[in-house]
The first five atom37 places (N, CA, C, CB, O) and aatype in JSON, in Angstrom:
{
  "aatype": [20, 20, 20, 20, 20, 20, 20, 20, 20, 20, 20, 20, 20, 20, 20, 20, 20, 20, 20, 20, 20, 20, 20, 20, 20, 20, 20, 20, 20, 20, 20, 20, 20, 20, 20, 20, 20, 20, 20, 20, 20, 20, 20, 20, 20, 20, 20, 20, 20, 20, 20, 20, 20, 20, 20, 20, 20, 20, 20, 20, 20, 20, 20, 20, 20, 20, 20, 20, 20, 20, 20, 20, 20, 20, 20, 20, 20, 20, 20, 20, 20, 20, 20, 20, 20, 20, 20, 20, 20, 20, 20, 20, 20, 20, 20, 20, 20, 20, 20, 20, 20, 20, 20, 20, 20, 20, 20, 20, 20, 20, 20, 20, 20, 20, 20, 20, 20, 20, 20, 20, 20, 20, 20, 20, 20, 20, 20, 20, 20, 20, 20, 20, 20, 20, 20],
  "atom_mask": [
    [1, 1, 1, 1, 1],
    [1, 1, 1, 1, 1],
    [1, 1, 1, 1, 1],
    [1, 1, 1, 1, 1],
    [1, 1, 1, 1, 1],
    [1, 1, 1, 1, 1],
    [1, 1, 1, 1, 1],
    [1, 1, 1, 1, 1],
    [1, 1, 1, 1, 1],
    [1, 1, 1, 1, 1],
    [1, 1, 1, 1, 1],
    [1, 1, 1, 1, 1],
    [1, 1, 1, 1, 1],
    [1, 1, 1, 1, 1],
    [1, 1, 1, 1, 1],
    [1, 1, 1, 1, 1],
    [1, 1, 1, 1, 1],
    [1, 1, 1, 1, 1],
    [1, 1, 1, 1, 1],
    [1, 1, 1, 1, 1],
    [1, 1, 1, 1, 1],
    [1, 1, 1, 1, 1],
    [1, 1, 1, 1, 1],
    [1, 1, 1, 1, 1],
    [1, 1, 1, 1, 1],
    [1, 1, 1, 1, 1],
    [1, 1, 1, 1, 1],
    [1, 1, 1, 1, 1],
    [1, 1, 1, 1, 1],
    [1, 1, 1, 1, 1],
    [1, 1, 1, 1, 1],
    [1, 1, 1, 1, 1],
    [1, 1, 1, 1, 1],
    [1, 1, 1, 1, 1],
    [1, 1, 1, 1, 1],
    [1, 1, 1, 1, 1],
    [1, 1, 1, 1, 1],
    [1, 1, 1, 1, 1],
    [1, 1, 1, 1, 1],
    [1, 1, 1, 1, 1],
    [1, 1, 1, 1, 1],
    [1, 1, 1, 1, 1],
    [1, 1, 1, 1, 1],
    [1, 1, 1, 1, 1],
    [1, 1, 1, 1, 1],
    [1, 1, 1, 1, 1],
    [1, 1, 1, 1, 1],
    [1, 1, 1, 1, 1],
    [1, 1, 1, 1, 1],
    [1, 1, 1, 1, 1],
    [1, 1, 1, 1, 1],
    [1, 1, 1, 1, 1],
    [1, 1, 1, 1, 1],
    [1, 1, 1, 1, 1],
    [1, 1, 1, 1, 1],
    [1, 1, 1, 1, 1],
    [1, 1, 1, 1, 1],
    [1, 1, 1, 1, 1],
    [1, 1, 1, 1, 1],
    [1, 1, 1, 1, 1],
    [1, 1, 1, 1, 1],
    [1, 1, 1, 1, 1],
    [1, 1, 1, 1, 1],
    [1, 1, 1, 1, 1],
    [1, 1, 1, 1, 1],
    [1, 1, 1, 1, 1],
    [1, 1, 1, 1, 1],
    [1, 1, 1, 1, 1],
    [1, 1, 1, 1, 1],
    [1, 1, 1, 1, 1],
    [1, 1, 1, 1, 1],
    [1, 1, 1, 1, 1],
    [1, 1, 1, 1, 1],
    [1, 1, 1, 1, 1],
    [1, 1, 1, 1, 1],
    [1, 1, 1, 1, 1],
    [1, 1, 1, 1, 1],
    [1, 1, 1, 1, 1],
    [1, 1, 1, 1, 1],
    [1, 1, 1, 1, 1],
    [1, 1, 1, 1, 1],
    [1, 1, 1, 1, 1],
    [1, 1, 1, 1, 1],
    [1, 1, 1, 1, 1],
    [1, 1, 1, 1, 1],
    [1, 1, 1, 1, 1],
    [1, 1, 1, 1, 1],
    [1, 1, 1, 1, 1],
    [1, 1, 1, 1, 1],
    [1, 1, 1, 1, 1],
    [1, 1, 1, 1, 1],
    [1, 1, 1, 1, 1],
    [1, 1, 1, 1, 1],
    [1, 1, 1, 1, 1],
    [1, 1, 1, 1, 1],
    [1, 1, 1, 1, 1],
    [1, 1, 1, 1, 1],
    [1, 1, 1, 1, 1],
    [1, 1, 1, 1, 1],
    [1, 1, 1, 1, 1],
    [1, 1, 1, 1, 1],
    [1, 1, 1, 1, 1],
    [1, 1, 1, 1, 1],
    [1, 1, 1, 1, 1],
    [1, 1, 1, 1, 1],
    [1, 1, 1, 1, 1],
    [1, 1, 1, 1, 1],
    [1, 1, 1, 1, 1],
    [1, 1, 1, 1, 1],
    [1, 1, 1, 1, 1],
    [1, 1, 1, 1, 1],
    [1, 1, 1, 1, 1],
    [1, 1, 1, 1, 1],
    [1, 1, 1, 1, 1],
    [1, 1, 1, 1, 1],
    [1, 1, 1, 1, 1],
    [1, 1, 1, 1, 1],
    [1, 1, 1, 1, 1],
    [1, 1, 1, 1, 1],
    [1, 1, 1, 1, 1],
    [1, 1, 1, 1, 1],
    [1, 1, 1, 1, 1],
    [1, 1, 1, 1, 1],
    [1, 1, 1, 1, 1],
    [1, 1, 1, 1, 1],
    [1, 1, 1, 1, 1],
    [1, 1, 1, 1, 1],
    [1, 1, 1, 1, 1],
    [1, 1, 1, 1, 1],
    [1, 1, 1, 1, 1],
    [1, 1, 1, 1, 1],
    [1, 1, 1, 1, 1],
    [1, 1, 1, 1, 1],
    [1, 1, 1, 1, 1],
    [1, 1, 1, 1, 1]
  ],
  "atom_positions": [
    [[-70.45, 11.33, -12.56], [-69.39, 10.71, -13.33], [-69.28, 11.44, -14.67], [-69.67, 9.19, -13.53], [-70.26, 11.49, -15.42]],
    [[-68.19, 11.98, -14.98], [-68.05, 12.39, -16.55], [-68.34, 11.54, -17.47], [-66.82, 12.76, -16.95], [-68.14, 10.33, -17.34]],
    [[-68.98, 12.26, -18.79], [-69.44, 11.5, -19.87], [-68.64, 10.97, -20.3], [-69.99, 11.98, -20.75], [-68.91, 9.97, -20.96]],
    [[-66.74, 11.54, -20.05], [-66.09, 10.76, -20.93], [-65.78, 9.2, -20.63], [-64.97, 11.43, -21.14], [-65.2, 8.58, -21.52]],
    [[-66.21, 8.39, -19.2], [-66.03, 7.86, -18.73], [-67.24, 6.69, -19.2], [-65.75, 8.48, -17.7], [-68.44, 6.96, -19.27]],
    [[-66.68, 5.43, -19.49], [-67.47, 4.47, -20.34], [-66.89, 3.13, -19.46], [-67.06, 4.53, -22.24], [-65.69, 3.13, -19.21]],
    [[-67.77, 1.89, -18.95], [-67.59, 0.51, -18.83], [-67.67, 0.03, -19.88], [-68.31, -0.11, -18.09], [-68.28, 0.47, -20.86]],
    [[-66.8, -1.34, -19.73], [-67.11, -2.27, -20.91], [-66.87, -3.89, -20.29], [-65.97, -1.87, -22.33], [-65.9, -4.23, -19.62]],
    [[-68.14, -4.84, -20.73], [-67.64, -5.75, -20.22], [-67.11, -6.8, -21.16], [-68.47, -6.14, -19.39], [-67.92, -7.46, -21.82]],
    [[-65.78, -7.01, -21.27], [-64.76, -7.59, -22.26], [-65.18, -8.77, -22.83], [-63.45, -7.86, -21.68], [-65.04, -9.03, -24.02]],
    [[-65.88, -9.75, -21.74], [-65.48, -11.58, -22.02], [-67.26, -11.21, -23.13], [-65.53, -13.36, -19.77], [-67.52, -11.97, -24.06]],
    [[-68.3, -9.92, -22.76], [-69.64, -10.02, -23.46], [-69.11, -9.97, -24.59], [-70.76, -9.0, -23.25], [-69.14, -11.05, -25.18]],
    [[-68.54, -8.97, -25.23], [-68.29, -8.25, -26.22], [-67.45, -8.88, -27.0], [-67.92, -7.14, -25.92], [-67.64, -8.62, -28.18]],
    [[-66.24, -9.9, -26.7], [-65.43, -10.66, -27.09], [-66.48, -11.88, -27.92], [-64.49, -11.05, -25.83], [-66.52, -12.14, -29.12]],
    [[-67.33, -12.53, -26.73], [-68.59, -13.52, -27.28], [-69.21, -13.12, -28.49], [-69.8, -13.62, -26.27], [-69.44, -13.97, -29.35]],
    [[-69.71, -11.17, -28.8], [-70.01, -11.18, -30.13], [-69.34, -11.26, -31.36], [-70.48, -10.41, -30.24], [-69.88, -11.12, -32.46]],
    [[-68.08, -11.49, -31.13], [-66.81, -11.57, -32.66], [-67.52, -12.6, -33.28], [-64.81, -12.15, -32.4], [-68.56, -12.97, -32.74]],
    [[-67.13, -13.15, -34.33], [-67.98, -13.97, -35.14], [-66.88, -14.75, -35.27], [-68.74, -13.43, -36.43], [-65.69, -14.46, -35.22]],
    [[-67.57, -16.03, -35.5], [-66.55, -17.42, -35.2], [-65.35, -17.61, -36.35], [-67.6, -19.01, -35.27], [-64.28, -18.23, -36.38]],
    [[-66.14, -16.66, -37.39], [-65.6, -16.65, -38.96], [-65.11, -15.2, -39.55], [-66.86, -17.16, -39.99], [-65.36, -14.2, -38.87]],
    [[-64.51, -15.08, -40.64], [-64.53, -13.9, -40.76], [-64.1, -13.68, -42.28], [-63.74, -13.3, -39.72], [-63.56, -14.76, -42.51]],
    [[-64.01, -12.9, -43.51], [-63.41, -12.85, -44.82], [-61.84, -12.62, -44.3], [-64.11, -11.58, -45.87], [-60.89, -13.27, -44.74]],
    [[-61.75, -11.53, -43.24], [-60.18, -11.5, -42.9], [-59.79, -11.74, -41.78], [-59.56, -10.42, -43.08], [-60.43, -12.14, -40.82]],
    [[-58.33, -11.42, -41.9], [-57.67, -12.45, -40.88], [-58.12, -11.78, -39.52], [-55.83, -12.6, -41.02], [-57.85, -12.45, -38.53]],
    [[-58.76, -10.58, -39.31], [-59.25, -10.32, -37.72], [-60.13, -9.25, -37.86], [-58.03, -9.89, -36.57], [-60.06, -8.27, -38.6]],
    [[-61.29, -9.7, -36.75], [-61.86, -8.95, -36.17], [-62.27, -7.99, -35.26], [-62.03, -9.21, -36.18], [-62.14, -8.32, -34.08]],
    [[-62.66, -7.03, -35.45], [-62.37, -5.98, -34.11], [-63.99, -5.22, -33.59], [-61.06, -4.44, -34.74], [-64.99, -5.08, -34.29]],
    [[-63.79, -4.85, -32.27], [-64.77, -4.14, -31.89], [-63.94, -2.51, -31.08], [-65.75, -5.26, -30.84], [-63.6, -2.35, -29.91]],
    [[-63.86, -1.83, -31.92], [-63.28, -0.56, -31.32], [-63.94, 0.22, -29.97], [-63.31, 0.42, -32.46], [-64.83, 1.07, -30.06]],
    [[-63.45, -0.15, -28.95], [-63.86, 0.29, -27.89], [-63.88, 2.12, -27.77], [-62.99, -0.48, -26.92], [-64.91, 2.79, -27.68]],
    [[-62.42, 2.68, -27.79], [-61.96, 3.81, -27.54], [-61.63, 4.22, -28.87], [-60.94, 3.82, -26.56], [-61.55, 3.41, -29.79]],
    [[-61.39, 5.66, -29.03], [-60.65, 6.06, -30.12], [-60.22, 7.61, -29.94], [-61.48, 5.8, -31.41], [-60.49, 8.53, -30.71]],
    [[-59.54, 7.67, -28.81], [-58.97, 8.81, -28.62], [-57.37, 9.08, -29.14], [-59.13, 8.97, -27.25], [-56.59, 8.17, -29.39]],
    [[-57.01, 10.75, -29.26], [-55.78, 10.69, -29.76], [-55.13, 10.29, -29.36], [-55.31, 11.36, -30.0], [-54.14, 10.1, -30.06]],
    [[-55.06, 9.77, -27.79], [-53.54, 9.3, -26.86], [-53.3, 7.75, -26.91], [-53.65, 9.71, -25.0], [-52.22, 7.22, -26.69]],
    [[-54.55, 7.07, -27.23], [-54.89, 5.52, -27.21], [-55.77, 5.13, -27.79], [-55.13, 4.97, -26.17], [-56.8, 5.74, -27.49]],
    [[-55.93, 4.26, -28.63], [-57.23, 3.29, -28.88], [-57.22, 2.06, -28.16], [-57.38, 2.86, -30.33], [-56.22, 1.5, -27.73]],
    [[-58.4, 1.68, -28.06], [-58.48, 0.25, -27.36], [-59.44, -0.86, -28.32], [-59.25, 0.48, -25.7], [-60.51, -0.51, -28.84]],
    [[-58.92, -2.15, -28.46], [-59.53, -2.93, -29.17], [-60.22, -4.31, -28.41], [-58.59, -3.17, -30.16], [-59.78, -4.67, -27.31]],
    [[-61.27, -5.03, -29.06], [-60.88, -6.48, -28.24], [-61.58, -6.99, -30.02], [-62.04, -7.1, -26.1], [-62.36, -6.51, -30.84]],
    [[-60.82, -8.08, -29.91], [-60.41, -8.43, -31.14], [-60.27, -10.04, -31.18], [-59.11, -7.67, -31.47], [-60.03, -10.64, -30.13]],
    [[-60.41, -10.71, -32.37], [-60.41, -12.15, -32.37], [-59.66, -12.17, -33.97], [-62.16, -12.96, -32.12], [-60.05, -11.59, -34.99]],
    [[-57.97, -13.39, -33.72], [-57.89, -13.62, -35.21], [-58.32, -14.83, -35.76], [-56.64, -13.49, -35.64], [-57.95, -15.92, -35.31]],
    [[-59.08, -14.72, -36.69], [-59.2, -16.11, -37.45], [-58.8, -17.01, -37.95], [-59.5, -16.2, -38.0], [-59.21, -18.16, -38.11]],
    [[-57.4, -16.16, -38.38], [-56.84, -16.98, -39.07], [-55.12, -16.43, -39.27], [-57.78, -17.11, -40.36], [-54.79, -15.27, -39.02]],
    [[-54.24, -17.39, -39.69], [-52.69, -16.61, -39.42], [-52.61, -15.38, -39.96], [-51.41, -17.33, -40.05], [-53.14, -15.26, -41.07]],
    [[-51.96, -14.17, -39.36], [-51.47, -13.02, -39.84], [-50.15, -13.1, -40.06], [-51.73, -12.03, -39.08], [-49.46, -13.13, -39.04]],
    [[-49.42, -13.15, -41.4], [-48.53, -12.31, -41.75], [-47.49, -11.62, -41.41], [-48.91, -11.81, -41.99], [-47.95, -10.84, -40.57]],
    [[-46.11, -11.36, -41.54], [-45.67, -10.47, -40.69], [-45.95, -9.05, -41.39], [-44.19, -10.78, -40.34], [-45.95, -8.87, -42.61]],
    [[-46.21, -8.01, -40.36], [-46.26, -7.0, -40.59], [-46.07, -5.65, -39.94], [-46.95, -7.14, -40.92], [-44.96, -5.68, -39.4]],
    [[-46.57, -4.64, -39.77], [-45.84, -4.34, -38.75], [-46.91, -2.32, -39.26], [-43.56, -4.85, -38.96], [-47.21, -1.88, -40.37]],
    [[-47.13, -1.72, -37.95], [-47.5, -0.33, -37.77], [-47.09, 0.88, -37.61], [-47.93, -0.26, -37.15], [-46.67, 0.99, -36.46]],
    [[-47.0, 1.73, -38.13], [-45.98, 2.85, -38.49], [-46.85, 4.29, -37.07], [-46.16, 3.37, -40.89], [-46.15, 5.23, -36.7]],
    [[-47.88, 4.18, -36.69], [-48.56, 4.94, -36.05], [-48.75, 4.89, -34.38], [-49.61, 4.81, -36.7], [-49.19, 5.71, -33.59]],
    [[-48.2, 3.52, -34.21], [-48.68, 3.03, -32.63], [-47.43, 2.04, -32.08], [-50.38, 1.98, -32.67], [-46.58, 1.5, -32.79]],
    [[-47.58, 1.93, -30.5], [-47.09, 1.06, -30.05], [-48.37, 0.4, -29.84], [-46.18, 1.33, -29.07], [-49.45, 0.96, -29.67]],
    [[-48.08, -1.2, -29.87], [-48.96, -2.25, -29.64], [-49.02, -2.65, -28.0], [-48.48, -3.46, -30.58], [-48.02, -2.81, -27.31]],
    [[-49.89, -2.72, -27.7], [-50.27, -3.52, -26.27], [-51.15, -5.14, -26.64], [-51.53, -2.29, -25.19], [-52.27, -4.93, -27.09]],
    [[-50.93, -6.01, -26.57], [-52.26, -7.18, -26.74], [-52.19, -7.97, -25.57], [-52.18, -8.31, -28.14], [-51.08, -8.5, -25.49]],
    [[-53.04, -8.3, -24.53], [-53.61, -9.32, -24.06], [-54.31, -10.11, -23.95], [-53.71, -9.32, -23.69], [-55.47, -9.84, -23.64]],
    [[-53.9, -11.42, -24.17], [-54.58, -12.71, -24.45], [-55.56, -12.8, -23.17], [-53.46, -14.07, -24.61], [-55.3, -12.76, -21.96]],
    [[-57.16, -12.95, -24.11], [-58.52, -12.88, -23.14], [-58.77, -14.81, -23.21], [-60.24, -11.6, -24.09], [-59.07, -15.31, -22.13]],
    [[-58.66, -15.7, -24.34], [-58.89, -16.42, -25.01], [-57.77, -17.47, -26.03], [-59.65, -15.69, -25.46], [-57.14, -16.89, -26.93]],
    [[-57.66, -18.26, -25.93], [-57.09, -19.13, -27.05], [-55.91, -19.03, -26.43], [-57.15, -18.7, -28.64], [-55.67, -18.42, -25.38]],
    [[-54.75, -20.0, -27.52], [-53.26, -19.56, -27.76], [-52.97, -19.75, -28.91], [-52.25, -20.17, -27.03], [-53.58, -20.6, -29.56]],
    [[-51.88, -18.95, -29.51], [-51.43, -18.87, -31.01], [-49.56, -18.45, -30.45], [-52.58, -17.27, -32.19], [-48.99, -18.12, -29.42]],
    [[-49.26, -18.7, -31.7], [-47.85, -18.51, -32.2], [-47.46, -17.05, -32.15], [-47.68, -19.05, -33.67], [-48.32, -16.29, -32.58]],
    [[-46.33, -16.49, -31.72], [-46.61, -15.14, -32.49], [-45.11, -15.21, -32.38], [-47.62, -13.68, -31.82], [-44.31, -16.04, -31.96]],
    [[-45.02, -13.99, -32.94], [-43.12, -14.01, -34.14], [-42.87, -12.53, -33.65], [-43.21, -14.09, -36.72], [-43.87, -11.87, -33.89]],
    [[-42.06, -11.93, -33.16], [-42.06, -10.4, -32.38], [-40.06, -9.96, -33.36], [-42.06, -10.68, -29.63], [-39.22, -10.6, -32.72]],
    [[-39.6, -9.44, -34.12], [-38.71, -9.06, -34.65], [-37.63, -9.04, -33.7], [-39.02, -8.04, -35.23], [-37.6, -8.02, -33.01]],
    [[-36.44, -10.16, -33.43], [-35.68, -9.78, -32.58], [-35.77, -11.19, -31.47], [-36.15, -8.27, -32.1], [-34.7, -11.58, -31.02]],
    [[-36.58, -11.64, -31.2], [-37.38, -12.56, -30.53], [-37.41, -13.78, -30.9], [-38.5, -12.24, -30.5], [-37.55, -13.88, -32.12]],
    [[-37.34, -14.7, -30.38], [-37.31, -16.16, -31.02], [-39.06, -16.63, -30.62], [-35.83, -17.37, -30.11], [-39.51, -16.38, -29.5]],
    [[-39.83, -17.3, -31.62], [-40.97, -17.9, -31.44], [-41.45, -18.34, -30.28], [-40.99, -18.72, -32.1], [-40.89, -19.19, -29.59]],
    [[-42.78, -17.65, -29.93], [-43.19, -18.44, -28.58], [-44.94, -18.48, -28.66], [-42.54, -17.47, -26.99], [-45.54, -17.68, -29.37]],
    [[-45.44, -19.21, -28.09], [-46.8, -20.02, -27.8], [-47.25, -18.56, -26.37], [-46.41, -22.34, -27.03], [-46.53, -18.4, -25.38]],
    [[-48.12, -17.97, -26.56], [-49.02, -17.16, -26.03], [-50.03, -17.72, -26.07], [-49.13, -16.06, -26.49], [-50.49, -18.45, -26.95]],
    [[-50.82, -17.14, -24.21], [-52.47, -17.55, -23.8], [-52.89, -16.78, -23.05], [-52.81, -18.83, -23.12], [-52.42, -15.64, -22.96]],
    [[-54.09, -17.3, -22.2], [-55.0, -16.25, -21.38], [-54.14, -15.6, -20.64], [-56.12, -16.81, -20.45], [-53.24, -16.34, -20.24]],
    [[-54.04, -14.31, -20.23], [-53.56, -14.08, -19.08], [-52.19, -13.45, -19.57], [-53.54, -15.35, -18.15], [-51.74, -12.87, -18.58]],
    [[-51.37, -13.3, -20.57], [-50.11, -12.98, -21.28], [-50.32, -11.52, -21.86], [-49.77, -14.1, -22.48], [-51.31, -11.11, -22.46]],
    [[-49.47, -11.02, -21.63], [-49.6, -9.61, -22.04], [-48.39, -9.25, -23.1], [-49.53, -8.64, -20.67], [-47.31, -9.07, -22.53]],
    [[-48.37, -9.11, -24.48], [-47.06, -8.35, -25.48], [-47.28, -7.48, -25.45], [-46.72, -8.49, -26.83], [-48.42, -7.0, -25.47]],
    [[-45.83, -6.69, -25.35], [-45.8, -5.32, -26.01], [-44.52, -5.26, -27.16], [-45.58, -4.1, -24.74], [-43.53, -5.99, -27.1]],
    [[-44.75, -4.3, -28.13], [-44.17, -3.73, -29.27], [-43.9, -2.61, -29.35], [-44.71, -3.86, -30.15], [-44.73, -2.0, -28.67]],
    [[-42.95, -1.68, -29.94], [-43.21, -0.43, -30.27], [-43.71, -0.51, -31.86], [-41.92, 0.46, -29.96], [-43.92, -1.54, -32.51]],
    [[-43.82, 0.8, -32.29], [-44.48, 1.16, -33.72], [-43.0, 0.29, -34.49], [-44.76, 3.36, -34.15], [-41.9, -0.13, -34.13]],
    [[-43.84, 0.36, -35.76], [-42.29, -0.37, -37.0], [-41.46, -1.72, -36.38], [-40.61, 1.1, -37.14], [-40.29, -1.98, -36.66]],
    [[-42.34, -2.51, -35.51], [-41.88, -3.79, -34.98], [-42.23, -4.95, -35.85], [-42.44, -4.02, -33.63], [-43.1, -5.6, -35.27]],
    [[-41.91, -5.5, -37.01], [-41.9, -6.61, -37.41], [-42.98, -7.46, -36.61], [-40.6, -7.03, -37.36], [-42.48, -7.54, -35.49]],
    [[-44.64, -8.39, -36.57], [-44.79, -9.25, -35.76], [-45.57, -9.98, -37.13], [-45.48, -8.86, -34.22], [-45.72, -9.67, -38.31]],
    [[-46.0, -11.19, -36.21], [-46.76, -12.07, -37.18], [-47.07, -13.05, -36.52], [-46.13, -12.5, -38.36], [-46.23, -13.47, -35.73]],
    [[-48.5, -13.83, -36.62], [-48.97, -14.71, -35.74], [-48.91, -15.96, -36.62], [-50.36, -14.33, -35.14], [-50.05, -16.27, -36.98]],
    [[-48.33, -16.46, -36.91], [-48.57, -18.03, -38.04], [-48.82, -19.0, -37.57], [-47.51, -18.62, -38.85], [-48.67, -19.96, -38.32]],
    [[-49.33, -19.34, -36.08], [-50.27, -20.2, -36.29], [-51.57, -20.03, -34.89], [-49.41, -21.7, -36.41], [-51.36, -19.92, -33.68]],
    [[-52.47, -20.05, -35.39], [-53.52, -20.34, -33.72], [-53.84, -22.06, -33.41], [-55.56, -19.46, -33.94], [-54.32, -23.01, -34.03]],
    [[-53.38, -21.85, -32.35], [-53.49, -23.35, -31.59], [-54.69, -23.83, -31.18], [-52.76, -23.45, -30.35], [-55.11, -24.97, -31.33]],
    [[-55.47, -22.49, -30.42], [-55.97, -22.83, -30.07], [-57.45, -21.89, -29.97], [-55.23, -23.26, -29.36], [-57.44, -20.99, -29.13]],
    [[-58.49, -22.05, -30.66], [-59.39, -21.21, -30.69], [-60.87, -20.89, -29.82], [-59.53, -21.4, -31.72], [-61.53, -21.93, -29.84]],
    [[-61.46, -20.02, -29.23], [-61.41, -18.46, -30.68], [-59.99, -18.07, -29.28], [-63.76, -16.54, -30.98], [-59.84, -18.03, -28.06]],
    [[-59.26, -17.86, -30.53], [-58.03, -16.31, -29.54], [-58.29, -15.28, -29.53], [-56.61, -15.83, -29.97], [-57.76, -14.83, -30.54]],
    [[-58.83, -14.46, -29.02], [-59.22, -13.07, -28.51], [-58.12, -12.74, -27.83], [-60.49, -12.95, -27.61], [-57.33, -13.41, -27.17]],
    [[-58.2, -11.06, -28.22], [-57.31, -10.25, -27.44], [-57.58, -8.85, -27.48], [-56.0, -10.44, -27.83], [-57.93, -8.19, -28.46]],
    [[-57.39, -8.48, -26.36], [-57.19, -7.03, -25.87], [-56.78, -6.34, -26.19], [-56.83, -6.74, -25.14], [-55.87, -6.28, -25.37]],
    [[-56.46, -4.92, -27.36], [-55.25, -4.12, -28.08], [-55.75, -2.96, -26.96], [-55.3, -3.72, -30.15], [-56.76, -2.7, -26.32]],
    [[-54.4, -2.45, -27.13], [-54.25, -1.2, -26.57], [-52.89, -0.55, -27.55], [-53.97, -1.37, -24.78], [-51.7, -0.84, -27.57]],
    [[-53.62, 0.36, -28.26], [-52.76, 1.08, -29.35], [-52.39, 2.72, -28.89], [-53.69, 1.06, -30.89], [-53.24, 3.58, -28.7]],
    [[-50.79, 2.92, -28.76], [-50.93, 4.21, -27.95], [-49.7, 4.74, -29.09], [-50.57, 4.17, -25.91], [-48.84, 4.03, -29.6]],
    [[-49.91, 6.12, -29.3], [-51.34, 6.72, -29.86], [-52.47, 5.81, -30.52], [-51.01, 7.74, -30.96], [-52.41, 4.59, -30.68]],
    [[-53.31, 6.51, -30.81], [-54.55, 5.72, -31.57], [-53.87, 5.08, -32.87], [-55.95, 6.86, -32.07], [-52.86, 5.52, -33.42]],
    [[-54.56, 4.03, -33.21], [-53.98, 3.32, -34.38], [-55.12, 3.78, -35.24], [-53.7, 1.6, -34.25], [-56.22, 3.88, -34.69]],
    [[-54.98, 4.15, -36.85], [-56.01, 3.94, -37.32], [-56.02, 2.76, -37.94], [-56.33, 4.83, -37.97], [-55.0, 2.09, -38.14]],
    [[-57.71, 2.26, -38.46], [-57.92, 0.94, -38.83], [-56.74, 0.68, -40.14], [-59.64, 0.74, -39.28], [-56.01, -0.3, -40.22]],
    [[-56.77, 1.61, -40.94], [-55.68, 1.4, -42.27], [-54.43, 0.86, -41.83], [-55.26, 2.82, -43.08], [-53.96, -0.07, -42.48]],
    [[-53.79, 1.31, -40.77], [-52.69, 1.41, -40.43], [-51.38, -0.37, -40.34], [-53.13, 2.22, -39.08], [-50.59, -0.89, -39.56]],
    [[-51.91, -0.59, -41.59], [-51.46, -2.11, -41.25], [-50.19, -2.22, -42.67], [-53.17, -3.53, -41.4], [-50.52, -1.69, -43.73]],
    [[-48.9, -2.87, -42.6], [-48.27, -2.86, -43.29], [-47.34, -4.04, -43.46], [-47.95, -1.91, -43.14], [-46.28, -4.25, -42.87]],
    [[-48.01, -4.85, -44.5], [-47.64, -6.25, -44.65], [-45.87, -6.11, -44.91], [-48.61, -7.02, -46.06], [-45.55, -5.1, -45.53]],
    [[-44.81, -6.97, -44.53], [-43.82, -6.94, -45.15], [-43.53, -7.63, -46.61], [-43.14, -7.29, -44.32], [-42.4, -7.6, -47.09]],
    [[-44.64, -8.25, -47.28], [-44.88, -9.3, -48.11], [-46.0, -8.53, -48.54], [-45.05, -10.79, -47.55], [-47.11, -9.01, -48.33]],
    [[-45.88, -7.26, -49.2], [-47.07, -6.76, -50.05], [-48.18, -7.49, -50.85], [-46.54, -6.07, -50.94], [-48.87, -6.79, -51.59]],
    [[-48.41, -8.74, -50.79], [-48.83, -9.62, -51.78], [-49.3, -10.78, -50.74], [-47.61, -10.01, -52.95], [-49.69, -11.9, -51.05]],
    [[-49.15, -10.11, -49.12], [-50.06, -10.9, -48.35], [-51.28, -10.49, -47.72], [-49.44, -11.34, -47.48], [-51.95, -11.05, -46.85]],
    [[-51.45, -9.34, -48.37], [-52.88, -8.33, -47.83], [-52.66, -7.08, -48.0], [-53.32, -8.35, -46.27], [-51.69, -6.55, -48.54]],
    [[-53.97, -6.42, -47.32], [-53.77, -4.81, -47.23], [-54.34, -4.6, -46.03], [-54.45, -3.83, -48.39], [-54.5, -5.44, -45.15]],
    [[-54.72, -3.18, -46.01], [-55.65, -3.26, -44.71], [-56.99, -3.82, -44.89], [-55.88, -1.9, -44.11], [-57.41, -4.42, -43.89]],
    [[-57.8, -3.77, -45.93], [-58.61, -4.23, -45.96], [-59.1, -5.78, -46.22], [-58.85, -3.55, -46.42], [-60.2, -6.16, -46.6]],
    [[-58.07, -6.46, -45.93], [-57.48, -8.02, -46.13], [-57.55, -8.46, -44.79], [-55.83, -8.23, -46.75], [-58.24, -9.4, -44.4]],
    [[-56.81, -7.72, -44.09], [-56.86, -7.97, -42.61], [-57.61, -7.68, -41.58], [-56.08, -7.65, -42.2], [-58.12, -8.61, -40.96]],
    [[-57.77, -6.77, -41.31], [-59.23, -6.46, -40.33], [-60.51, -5.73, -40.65], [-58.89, -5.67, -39.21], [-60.53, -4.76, -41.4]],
    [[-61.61, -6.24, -40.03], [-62.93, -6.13, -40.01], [-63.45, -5.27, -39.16], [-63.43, -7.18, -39.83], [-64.33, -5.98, -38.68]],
    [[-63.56, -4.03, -38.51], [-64.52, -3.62, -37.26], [-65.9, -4.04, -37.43], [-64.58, -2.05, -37.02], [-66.68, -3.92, -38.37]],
    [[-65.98, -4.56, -36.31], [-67.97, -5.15, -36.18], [-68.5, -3.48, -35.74], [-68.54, -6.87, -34.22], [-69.58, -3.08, -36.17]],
    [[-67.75, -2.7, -34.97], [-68.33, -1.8, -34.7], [-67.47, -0.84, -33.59], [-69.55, -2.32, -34.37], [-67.96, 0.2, -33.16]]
  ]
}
């Protein structure tokens, strides 16, 4: 099997996010290649709308349900098993979790870097406001 080739088992790794966090999400960076990154990730708490200048977004709900706000889109209630997609410079924002912990699956194509976050409400974070990598 090539080295580049890695398992991961999602629901373990999801279990280590921490129940809490200083910002609004947590991440465990799986991948970080130029064509894709892959995340699994838990938010704590509402995000903001904001939106990524580097990636299209992939997220699937592993866990929970929350609110999420997609530019264009009228409000809808997401859960296990639901898959969004976005392109880059898409307006989103999660304002409320229903139901916790919500974990989710990113798949960022190209790679996202961690900075790469861009509040529309400058005065609702930065990148370092919003996500955490555990690792």
């Amino acid at each position: 099997m090539p080295q580049e080739s890695r398992f991961f088992n999602i629901p373990a790794l999801a279990a280590t996010l921490p129940e809490t966090a200083g910002t609004m999400v947590t991440d465990i960076r799986l991948t970080e290649e130029t064509a894709a990154s892959c995340r699994v990730l838990r938010v704590h708490r509402p995000a903001p709308a904001h939106y990524h200048t580097s990636c299209d977004e992939y997220l699937y709900v592993l866990t929970g349900r929350a609110e999420i706000h997609i530019d264009g889109h009228p409000p809808r209630e997401i859960g296990p098993g639901e898959l969004v997609f976005f392109k880059k410079n898409t307006v989103h924002a999660m304002p409320r979790i229903i139901e916790e912990p919500y974990t989710v699956l990113a798949v960022d194509t190209p790679r996202r870097p961690p900075d790469d976050v861009h509040f529309v409400n400058p005065a609702d974070g930065t990148a370092a406001t919003f996500i955490r990598t555990q690792y």
